[in-house]
C-alpha positions, 0 to 999 in steps of 0.5 A: 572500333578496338576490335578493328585496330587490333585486327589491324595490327594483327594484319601489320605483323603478320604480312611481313611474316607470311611474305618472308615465308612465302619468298623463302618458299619461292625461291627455294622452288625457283632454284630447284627448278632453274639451277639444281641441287647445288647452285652455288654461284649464281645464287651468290651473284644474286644475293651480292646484287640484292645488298648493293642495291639495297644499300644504294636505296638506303643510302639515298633515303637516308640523304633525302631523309637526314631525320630518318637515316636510323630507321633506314639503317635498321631495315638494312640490316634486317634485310641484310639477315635475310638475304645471307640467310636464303642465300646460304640455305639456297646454295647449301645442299642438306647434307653439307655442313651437317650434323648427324643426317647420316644417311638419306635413307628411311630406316636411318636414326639420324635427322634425315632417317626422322623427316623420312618416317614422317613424310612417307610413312607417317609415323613418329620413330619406333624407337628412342635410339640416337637421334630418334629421341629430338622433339618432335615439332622441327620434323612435324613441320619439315615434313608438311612444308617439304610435301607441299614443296616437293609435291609442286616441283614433282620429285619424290627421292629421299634427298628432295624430301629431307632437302626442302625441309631446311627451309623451315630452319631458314624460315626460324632464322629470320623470324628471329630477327624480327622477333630481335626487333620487338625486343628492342622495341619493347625495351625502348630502345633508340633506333640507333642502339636498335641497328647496333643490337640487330647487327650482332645477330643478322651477321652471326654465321652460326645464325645462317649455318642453323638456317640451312641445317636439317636440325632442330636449333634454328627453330629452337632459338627462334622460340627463346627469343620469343620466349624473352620477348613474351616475358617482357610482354607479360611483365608490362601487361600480364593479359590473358593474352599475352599468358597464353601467347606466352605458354604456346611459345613455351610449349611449342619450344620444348616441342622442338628442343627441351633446352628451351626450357632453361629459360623459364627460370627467368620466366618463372622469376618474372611470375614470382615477383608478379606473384608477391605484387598480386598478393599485395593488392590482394587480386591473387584469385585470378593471377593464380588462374592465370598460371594454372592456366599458363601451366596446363597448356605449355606442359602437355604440349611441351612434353607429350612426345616426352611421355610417349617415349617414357610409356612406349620404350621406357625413356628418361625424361631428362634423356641426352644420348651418351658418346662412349665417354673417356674412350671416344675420340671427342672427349675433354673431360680430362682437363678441369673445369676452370681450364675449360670454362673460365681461362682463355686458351690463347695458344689454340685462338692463334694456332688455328681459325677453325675448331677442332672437336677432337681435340679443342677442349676450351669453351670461350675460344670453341664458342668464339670459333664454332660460332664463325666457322662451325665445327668444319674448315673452308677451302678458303684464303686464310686471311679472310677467316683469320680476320674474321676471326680475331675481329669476331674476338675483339667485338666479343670483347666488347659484349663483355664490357657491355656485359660488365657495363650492365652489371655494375649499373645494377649491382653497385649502383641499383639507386641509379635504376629507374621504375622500369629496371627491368629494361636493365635487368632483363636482357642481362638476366637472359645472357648470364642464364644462357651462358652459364647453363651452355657450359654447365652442359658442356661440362656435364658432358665434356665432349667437343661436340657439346661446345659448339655454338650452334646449341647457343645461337639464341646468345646472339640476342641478349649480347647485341642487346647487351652492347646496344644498350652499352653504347646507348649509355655512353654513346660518346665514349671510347668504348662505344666508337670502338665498338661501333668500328669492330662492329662495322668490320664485323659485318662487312667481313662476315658477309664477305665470308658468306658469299665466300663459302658460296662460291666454293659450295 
């Protein structure tokens, strides 16, 4: 009986998900077959149409359903992720708001030149050179999913190859979403809170950017929210199960990008007080196994590629590729760490909507505006990004006062923390961990480059969370109607911005 509700379960998780990835993959096909490389428009129109009409079903569930209109709220929302996220993979060539593909040719060293090796020779890169040296797990999948879907359509060029491999960042983009949702859940989070939380991230441009990418990012925040999520897991039931769920996730994670290993300090401060508890109750033996085992799974898989490079070309372990320091063009390092990380440059918010990594060296504003708009400008009115922008820095805002919020209820009024303080301390653990380690890279290596918000694009997550549960806590507030209002403006500015960057692609 336990065997078949645990089969049941498995199976209420993973058809969404194997459905999600089969309508990526179909419309992927579908597109490349009726409308060519560069669809624009009518994918647009499709997706316009598909929210409208989601919006009209929710919205007469909701009035024939009044006790259910938070449940129907955040399946729209949900759905509302997952539609701007196809529909900007689908419209958006792989070689347009890239980052380092250079060239589409097979002996190139950048993100296309990697896909490349992999699906026609089969062979990991012969060296460590640019960006040879990423993980290697993003490109491993890219290149099985864009050999099953270039083989059905029938192409073989280069650009058809790398191109169908961004369906793999789309596939991670909205697997977050989901894996945002179990957050809140575990959490226990009211479905209102919920809807407040999923829509900072379902509205994230950078988020949908990451999904259209050749690149490894949008995979990479897919494994830290899952990280997050499995460290709750495990904190509430540390399983077998969920030990070795949690160091697959780890593993696989470091294999796509070893900045996912930064948030295994939360991870391995959850272990250390579990540690202290076992000890207590004297059952040490097995929770030792427990991590030994967790330790020798997550290690090889992490870092094998790692190794290889070390015994094949001799490199670093800890190795970032340098960018020719104070002489290149993207150098900020001449300005000091508190003008970089810790003031406003309010001059440069108003100057500009768009990021400029040759010449912007401030981290709040460059987070704020890569996050929105990327590091590229957009042959678009400048009242839509504008608004968007200055909407963007006043909700940012409020995840600061949410941020702050949480802060104060832990660290002048810990009494006030329930048994499960962790509902508290958890996401505000995840958020501080991972801002503060992106601006310590980013002044580690003071380049504009460095600042931009797509290496922070898992940050969506603990900041929607931050500001749900804020508003959860002081729901009749001020705060909270002001919040709930920026956000509402938010969302509907940034999926107009969408289906604005569609038109023109």
């Amino acid at each position: 009986m336990k065997g078949n509700l645990l089969k049941n379960r498995i199976l209420r998780k993973m058809l969404p998900i194997l459905v999600l990835c089969l309508a990526i993959c179909g419309s992927y096909l579908l597109t490349s077959a009726m409308l060519g490389d560069n669809p624009g428009k009518p994918v647009v129109y499709g997706m316009a149409a598909a929210l409208v009409a989601a919006l009209a079903m929710t919205g007469v569930y909701a009035w024939k359903n009044p006790t259910k209109r938070d449940n129907a709220l955040l399946m729209l929302v949900l759905f509302s992720g997952i539609v701007l996220r196809i529909g900007y993979m689908l419209y958006t060539p792989c070689n347009v708001r890239s980052h380092d593909l250079w060239g589409i040719l097979i002996e190139e060293k950048g993100h296309a030149g990697y896909l490349l090796r992999l699906i026609v020779n089969g062979q990991l890169p012969e060296s460590y050179e640019l960006q040879l040296y990423q993980q290697p797990l993003f490109y491993l999948l890219g290149a099985g999913v864009s050999k099953v879907l270039c083989g059905i359509l029938g192409r073989t060029d280069a650009y058809a190859l790398v191109d169908a491999a961004k369906t793999v960042s789309c596939m991670a983009a909205c697997l977050t979403l989901f894996a945002m949702k179990d957050i809140c859940d575990e959490l226990h989070m009211k479905r209102r809170s919920s809807v407040i939380a999923l829509a900072v991230m379902a509205f994230l441009p950078s988020a949908w950017y990451a999904g259209g990418r050749i690149a490894p990012d949008g995979l990479a925040a897919f494994f830290i929210a899952m990280a997050f999520l499995y460290t709750l897991r495990w904190y509430r039931e540390h399983s077998w199960t969920n030990t070795i769920l949690l160091a697959l996730i780890y593993g696989l994670g470091v294999c796509t990008k070893i900045s996912v290993g930064v948030p295994a300090l939360i991870t391995a401060a959850v272990f250390l007080v579990e540690l202290v508890k076992e000890n207590k109750a004297k059952r040490l033996g097995n929770y030792v196994l427990k991590m030994l085992t967790f330790a020798a799974i997550s290690l090889p898989i992490g870092l094998w590629y790692n190794f290889r490079n070390l015994i094949l070309f001799g490199q670093e372990l800890g190795y970032v590729p340098g960018q020719g320091g104070w002489q290149s063009p993207l150098f900020c390092g001449d300005r000091s760490v508190f003008a970089r990380s810790i003031v406003l440059d309010f001059e440069n918010l108003f100057a500009t909507p768009y990021a400029n990594p040759n010449e912007d060296y401030n981290i709040p504003i460059y987070y704020l505006k890569s996050a929105l708009f990327g590091e590229f400008t957009f042959k678009v009115r400048w009242l839509l990004p504008i608004a968007l922008l200055f909407v963007a820095f006043a909700l940012s805002a409020m995840i600061v006062w949410a941020v702050v919020g949480r802060l104060r209820r832990v660290v002048w009024h810990p009494k006030k923390l329930t048994t499960n303080s962790s509902r508290v301390i958890q996401p505000l653990l995840w958020f501080l961990v991972f801002y503060v380690s992106g601006v310590a890279f980013a002044n580690a290596y003071p380049y504009g480059c460095s600042m931009d918000f797509r290496y922070m694009i898992f940050l969506g997550v603990p900041a929607g969370i931050l500001l749900g549960q804020q508003v959860e806590t002081e729901e009749t507030s001020l705060g909270s109607r002001i919040a709930i209002g920026l956000l509402l403006a938010y969302s509907i500015l940034a999926t107009i911005w969408c289906f604005s960057v569609g038109v023109i692609s």
